[in-house]
N, C-alpha and C positions, 0 to 999 in steps of 0.2 A: 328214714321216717316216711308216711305214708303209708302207699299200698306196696305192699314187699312182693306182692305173687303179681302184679301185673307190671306188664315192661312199659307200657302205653298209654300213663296214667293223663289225665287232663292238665292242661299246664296249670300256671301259676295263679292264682286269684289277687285280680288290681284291685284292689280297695283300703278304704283308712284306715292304718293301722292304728289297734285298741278300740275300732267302732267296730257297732255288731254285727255287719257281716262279716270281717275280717274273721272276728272271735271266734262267734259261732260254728265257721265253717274250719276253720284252721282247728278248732274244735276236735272235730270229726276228722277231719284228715290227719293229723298229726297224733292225737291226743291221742285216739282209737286203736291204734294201730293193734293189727293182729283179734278185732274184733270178730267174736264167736269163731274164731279158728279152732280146729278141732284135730290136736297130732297125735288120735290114737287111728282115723281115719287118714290123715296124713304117710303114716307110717303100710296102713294096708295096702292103700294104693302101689305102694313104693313094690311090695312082697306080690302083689296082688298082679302089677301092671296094666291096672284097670282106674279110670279115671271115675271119681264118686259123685262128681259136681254136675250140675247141671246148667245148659246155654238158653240155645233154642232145644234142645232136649236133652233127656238124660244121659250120663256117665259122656261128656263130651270134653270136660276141664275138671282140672284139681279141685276138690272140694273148698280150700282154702281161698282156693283163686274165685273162685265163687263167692265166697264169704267178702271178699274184699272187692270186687262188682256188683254185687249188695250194697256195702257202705258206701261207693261212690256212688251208686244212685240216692239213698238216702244226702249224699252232700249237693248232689247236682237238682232235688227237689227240692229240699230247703234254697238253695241257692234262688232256683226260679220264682219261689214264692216270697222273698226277701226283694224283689229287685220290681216285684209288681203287687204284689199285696193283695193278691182276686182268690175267690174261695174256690176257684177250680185246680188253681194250682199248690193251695191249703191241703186240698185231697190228698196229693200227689207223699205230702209228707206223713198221715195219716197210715195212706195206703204202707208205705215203706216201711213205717214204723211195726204196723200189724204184722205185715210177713213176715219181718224180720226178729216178734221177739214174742209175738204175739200164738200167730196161728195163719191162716187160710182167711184174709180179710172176710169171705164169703159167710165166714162164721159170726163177723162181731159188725156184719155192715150195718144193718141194723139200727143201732144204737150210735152212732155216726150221724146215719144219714136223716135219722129222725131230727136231730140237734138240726140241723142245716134246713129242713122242710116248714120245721114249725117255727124256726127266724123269719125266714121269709114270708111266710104265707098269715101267721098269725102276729106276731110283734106289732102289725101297723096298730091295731087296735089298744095298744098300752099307752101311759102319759111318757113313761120314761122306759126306754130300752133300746142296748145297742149288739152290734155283733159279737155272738162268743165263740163264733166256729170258726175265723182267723183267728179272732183274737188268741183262739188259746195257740196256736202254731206260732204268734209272735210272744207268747212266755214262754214256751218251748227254748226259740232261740236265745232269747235271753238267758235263761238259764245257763244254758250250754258256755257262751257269752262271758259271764259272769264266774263258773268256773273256771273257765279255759282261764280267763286274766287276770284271777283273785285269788292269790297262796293261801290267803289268810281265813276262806272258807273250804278251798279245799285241804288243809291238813284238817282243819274240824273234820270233814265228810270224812275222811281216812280214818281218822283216829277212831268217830260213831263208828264204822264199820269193819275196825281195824285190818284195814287195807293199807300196804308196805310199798308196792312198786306200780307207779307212775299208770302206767297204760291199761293195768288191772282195774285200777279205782276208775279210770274216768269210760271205762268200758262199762263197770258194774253203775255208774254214773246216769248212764246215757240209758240204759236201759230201767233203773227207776224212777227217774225226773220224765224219763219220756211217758210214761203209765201216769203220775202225777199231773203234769204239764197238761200234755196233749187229751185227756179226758176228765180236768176236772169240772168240767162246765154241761158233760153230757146228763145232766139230772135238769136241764132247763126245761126240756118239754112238762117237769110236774111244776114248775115254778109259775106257766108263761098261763094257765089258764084260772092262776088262781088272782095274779095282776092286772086280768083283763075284766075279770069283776069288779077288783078295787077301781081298776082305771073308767068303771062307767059311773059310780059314784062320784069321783075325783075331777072327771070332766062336768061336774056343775059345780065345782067348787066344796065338794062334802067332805070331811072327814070319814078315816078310817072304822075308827072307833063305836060309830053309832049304824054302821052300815054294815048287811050281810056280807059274809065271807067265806070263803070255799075252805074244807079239812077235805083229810083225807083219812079213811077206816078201813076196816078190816084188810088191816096192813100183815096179818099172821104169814098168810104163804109167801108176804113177799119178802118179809125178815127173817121168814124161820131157816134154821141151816139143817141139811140133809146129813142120814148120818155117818155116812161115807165122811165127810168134811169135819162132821161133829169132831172124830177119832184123831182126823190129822192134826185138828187143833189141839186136843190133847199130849197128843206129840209134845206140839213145839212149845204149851204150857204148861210143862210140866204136872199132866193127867187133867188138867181144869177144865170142864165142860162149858159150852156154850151154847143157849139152845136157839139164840136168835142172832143176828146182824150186832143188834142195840146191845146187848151182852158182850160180845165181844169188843164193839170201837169202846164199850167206857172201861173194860178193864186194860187195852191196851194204850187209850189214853190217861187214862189214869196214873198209868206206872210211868210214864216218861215224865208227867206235871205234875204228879200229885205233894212233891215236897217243895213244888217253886210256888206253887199257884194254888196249895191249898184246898187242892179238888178232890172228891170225895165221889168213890165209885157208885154211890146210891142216887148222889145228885144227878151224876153225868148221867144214869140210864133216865133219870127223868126226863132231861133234859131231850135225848135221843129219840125218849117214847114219846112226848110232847110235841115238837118240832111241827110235824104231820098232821098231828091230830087236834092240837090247841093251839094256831100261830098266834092267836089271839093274846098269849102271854107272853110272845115275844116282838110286842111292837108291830103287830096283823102283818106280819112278812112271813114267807113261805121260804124256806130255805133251799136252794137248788143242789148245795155240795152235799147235804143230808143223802140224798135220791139218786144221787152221781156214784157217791161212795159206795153205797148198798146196790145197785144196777150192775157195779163192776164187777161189787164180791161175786154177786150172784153168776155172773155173765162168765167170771175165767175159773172158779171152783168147782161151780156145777155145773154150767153147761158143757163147757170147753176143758173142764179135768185138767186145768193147767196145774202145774207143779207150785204146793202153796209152801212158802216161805214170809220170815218176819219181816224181809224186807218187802215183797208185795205189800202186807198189812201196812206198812209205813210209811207203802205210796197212795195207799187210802186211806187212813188216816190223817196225813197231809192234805188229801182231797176234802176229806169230814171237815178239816176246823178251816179252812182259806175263806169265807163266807162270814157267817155270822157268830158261829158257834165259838171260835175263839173271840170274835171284838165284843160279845155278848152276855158269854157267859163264862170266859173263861180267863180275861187279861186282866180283870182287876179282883183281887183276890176277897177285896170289901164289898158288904151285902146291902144292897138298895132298901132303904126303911119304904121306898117306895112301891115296891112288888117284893113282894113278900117270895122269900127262895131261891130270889133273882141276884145275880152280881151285880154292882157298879159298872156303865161301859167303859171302853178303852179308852174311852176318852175323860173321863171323870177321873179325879184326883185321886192315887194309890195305883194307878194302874201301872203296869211291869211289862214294858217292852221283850217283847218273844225273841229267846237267844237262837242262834244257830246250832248251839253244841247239846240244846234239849231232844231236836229234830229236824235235822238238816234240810230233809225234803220239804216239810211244813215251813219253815224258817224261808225256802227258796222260793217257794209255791207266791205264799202272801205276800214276800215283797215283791216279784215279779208279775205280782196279777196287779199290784197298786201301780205300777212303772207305767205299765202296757196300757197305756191310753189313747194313742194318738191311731188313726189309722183306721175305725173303726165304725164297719156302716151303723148310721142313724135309722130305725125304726120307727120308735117311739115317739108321737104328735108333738111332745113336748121338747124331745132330743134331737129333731129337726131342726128344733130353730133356735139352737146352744151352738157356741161357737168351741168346737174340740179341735183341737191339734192334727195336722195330714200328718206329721214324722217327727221323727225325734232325731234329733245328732246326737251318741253318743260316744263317748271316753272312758275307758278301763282301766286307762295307767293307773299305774301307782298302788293298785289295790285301793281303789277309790270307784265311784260312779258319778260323773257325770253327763248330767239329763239335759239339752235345749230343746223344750219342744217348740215344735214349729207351725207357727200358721198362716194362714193364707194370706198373700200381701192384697188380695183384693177384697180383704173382707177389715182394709187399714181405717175405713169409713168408722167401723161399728166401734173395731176397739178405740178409735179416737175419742167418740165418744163417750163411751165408757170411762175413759182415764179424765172426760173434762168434768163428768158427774160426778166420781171417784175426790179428785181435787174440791170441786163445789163441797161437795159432803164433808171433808174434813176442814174447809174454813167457817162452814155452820157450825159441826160439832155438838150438834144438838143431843142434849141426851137423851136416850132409847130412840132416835130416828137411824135405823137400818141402814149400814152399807149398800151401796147399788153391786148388783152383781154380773157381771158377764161369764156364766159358765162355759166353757170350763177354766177359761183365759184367764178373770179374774183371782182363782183360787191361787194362780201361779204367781202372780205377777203381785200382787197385793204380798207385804214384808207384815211380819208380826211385828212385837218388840224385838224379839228375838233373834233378826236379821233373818228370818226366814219366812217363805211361802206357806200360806195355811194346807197345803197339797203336803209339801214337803214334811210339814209339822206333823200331819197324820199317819204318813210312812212311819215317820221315828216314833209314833205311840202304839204302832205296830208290831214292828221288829226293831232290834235293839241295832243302831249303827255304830256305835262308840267308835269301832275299829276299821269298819269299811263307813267311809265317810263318803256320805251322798249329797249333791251340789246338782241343785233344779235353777234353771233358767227356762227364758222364752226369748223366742226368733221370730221373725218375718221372713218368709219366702215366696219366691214364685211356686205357682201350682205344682208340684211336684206330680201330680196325677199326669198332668200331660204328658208325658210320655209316654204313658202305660195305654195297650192297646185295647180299650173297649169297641164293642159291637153292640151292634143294633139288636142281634139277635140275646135272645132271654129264655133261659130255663133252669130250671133246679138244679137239671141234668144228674138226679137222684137215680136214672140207669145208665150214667155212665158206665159200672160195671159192665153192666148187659151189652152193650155199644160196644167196647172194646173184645168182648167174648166169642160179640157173633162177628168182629171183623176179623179176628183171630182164624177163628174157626171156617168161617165160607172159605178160606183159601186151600180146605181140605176137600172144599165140592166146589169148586167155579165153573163148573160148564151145569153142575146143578142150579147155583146160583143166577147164572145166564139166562135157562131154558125158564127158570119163575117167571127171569124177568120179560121175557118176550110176552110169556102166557098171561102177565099180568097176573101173578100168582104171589107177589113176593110176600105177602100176609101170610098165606098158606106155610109159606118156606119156610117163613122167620118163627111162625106159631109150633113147628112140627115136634112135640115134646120128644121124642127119638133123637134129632136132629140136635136141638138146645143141649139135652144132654152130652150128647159126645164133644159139644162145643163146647161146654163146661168144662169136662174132663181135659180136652187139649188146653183148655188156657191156665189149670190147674199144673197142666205138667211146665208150662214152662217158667222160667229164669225171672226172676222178679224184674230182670231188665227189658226181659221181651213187652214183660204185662206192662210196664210201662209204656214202651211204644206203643202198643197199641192203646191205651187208654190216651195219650198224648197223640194219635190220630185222632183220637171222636171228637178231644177238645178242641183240636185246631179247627177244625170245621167252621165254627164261627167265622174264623178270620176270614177264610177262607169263600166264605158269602158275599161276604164284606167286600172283599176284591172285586167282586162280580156284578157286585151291585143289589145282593139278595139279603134277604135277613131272615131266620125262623122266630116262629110264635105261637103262644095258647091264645091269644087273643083274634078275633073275626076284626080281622080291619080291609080296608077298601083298597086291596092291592091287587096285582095280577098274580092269581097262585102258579106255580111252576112245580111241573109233573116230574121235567129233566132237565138234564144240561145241556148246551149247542156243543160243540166241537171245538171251536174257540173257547167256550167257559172251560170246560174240560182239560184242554192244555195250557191254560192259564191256573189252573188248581194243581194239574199235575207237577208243573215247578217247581207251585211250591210247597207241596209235599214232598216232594225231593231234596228244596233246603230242609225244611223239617228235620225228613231223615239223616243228611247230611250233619244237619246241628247237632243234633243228638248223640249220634254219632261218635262226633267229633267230643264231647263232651263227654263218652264214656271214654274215650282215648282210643277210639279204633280210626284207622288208618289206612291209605290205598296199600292194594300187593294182590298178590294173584297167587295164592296158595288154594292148594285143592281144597273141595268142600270140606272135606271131612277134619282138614287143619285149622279151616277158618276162625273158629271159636276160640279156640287153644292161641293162634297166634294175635288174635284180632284186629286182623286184615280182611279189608271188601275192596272186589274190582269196582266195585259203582263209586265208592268214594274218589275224591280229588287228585289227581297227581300231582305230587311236588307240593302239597299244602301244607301253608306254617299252620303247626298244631297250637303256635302261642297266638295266632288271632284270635282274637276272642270271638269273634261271627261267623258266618260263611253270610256273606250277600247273595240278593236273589240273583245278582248276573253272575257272581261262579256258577251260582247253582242252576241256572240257566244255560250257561254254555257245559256245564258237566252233563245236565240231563241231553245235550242235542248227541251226546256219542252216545249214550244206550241205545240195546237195541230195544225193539217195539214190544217185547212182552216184556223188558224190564219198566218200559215207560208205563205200560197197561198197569204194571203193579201201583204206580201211584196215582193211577186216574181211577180204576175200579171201584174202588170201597166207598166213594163220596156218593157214588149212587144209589151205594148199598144205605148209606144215610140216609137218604131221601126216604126210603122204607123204614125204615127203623126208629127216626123222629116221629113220624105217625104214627108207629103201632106203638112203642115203646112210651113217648111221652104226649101224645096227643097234641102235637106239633104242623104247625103246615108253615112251608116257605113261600115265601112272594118275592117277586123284583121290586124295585123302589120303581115309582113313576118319575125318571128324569128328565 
């Protein structure tokens, strides 16, 4: 089990077994096996005696062996971003996922990095909003999670896709939960400017109702389908045309609900056509999965001519209804006397918890977006000063879930209080005098009649648990964040691409490189479209594990200030800016970029030996790495990596002192950045 083409795979992973890192990663490693391996290329090589895969460059390793250095990157970034929870190393599972099932991330960054730009930059301005560009990488693993340790939803998943043997389903698995999971949230940028007008009335206290509100019109080119696309859907439905987006999600929704839930394909395109254009009748909310859905159609059919299948449709689809469109309009099959055309919500009496076996992905989507709570940066004026969960301890056994989330023991003050108001309140009893509430704590922690949480009570009006039974509690903990390595320094770092491309790439011109920098040219150098180009080009040709590295240099960078005493920023503050580095900063960075490499390394399963270049890849042996290193340590500390760096020689040491200079350039131009020393 595992990776079968590599001999040098990363050791064992220590963590609680049936919790979700264990799951999710044992997932991918075990579950996977033999993912997108391909044995008609297998077979040529054999005839051929030529290698199809690519390292640091083309035809260098078995094609398969490539495929399975792929998945172990994808396991070693989820890993990194489970263990610190920061939207830098979020990317890292994005990036993977794109190469690997997607296309040339360069094609779909885009609509990515806008999600992540417009949290940061515009969310302060909302009453209520929190992050959804980790968050969706943490219902990623959940899912993952949740198949990996639950018979009882994956024989459903098999059976909806009638899928037979083990490692096939959870491969075909992993690749439509990942389309679902990982991009149902990118339709925020149309959601976040339509709650930032609600939220300026809302900030005096106004209702929705009486107050203007943003639509959105002349939506024709961005629904309509091209007719390349039109034809393939005719294919797959049996000759049925579709001439917009909205056409197609209600007759494919339609057909999977319309005998449980009584849906009727005339309504759903209302509903669909509505959304956008009249939120006003659904409660003045703007729907984000509506704009996610339609962005993605658009985004892998037409732009990117990706290969259209009913399973894609099925991972947008599930995108479509995770939001509002199923607790709205589609889980209670009874019609509101109230709004005329409108369902009952999910929550009003008659409504029909969503099975798994209608639509597994939807079914995985919604209850893993309701899970995924804890961990998640606060934006929103109002969601600042709500007290939310740092993590959650989870339990898989048994084909069950359960939930403790967990909060901050220093914040023992607020919920004390809360519990002696909570007590107060129920010896009043007063009738219609309101519960006190502590968001999010309260929701948890407060028992119905029922013996359950009003949190937990909302999952079950959601999706159906009858069979996978779900058990939510709360915890106290120490800061769990302290560990985790923040920096002073701050940016979007929306080029990190760029960053990682051009550090790639100068390694092809360094005495070019050099001569900028003497001339004080490095603008020029980094601006030279010629130049960009080819550096394009070479970061395109390499190994999804090279682009890592390097993109895991630009991010280290931070830390790596940090050590020094420096920190980058968009903000003019009263520091000493700093042009370059002394020689001492310089060999204090080079270290440890060396652990770095070293770590990583080690993580991909590569290993000291001294085989010629041309072997190196194939075998995955480096002379720079360790001698004699247990590969089951889980670190390399800075004093190995410290006494390993003093035996290179000086152009191997230059290689990891070089490129942080090359940052200094690149933070400027790239993100209108400047570094300062701290005054100590």
């Amino acid at each position: 089990m595992g990776y079968s083409m590599l001999k040098n795979s990363a050791g064992k992973r220590k963590y609680t077994e049936y919790g979700l890192e264990a799951s999710a990663l044992k997932f991918i490693r075990d579950c996977c096996e033999d993912l997108r391996f391909d044995q008609e290329k297998a077979k040529r090589e054999e005839t051929g005696k030529k290698f199809l895969g690519s390292s640091m460059g083309a035809g260098q390793i078995p094609y398969n062996m490539q495929m399975d250095v792929d998945r172990l990157c994808l396991e070693n970034a989820l890993e990194r971003f489970l263990n610190s929870g920061k939207k830098e190393d979020a990317f890292d599972v994005y990036f993977c996922y794109l190469e690997m099932f997607v296309g040339e991330y360069e094609k779909t960054r885009r609509m990515i990095e806008l999600l992540s730009e417009f949290e940061a930059n515009g969310s302060g301005l909302l009453m209520k909003h929190r992050d959804h560009y980790s968050h969706s990488v943490y219902v990623f693993a959940l899912g993952l999670a949740i198949y990996q340790s639950n018979s009882i939803y994956r024989d459903t998943y098999k059976k909806k896709y009638n899928l037979t043997e083990e490692h096939q389903a959870a491969c075909h698995y992993l690749r439509y939960w990942g389309l679902a999971s990982l991009f149902h949230d990118i339709g925020y940028p149309f959601e976040l400017p339509f709650e930032q007008v609600a939220s300026y009335f809302e900030a005096h206290g106004e209702g929705r109702e009486s107050q203007p509100f943003m639509a959105y019109h002349t939506l024709e080119p961005f629904t309509s389908i091209d007719e390349a696309v039109k034809d393939k859907l005719g294919e797959l439905y049996g000759g049925k045309k579709f001439a917009t987006t909205n056409e197609l999600f209600a007759y494919a929704l339609t057909e999977k609900l319309g005998e449980v839930y009584g849906c009727d394909e005339k309504q759903m395109l209302s509903y669909l056509e509505e959304k956008p254009t009249q939120p006003d009748k659904f409660n003045y909310f703007m729907d984000h999965a509506y704009f996610s859905a339609t962005v993605l159609f658009k985004k892998l059919f037409e732009e990117m001519e990706c290969e259209l299948g009913t399973e894609y449709l099925d991972s947008l689809t599930a995108i479509l209804m995770h939001n509002s469109l199923y607790k709205f309009c589609i889980a209670n099959p009874n019609m509101d006397p109230e709004r005329p055309g409108m369902h009952v919500w999910y929550k009003g009496k008659g409504n029909i918890p969503f099975q798994a076996k209608l639509h597994p992905l939807a079914y995985m989507l919604m209850l893993c977006d309701e899970l995924q709570c804890w961990d998640r940066t606060a934006y929103g004026r109002n969601s600042k000063n709500e007290l939310h969960p740092m993590g959650c301890a989870f339990d898989f056994s048994g084909n069950g879930i359960k939930a403790d989330y967990l909060f901050d023991e220093k914040e023992i003050s607020k919920i004390n209080s809360f519990k002696d108001e909570y007590i107060d309140w129920l010896s009043r009893n007063k009738e219609g005098e309101k519960a006190p509430k502590l968001k999010a704590y309260s929701g948890m922690y407060i028992k119905s009649s029922s013996g359950i949480s009003g949190f937990q009570e909302d999952i079950e009006r959601i999706v159906d648990l009858t069979e996978i039974k779900l058990t939510v509690g709360t915890g106290i903990t120490a800061n769990i964040r302290n560990g985790r390595q923040n920096y002073l320094s701050s940016s979007n770092f929306m080029n990190l691409y760029n960053f990682a491309m051009v550090l790639n790439g100068r390694w092809n011109c360094v005495d070019a490189w050099r001569n900028a920098r003497k001339a004080g040219q490095e603008e020029k150098f980094l601006t030279d479209k010629a130049l960009l180009n080819s550096f394009g080009e070479s970061f395109k040709a390499l190994s999804l594990e090279y682009k890592l590295y390097n993109i895991n240099q630009a991010k280290a960078f931070a830390r790596y200030l940090n050590e020094i005493g420096c920190f980058y920023t968009d903000k003019a503050v009263d520091f000493e800016l700093l042009d370059g580095f002394t020689k001492e900063e310089l060999l204090k960075i080079g270290v440890l970029e060396h652990q770095r490499w070293l770590q990583e390394h080690t993580d991909m399963g590569w290993e000291y030996g001294t085989p010629d270049r041309a072997e190196r890849e194939l075998v995955r042996q480096h002379k720079d790495m360790i001698p004699g290193f247990d590969k089951n340590q889980e670190e390399v500390s800075e004093e190995q990596a410290k006494e390993n760096y003093r035996r290179l020689d000086k152009e191997e040491q230059d290689k990891d002192m070089d490129p942080m200079e090359c940052m200094l350039a690149m933070l400027k131009l790239f993100d209108g950045l400047r570094i300062y020393r701290l005054n100590l």
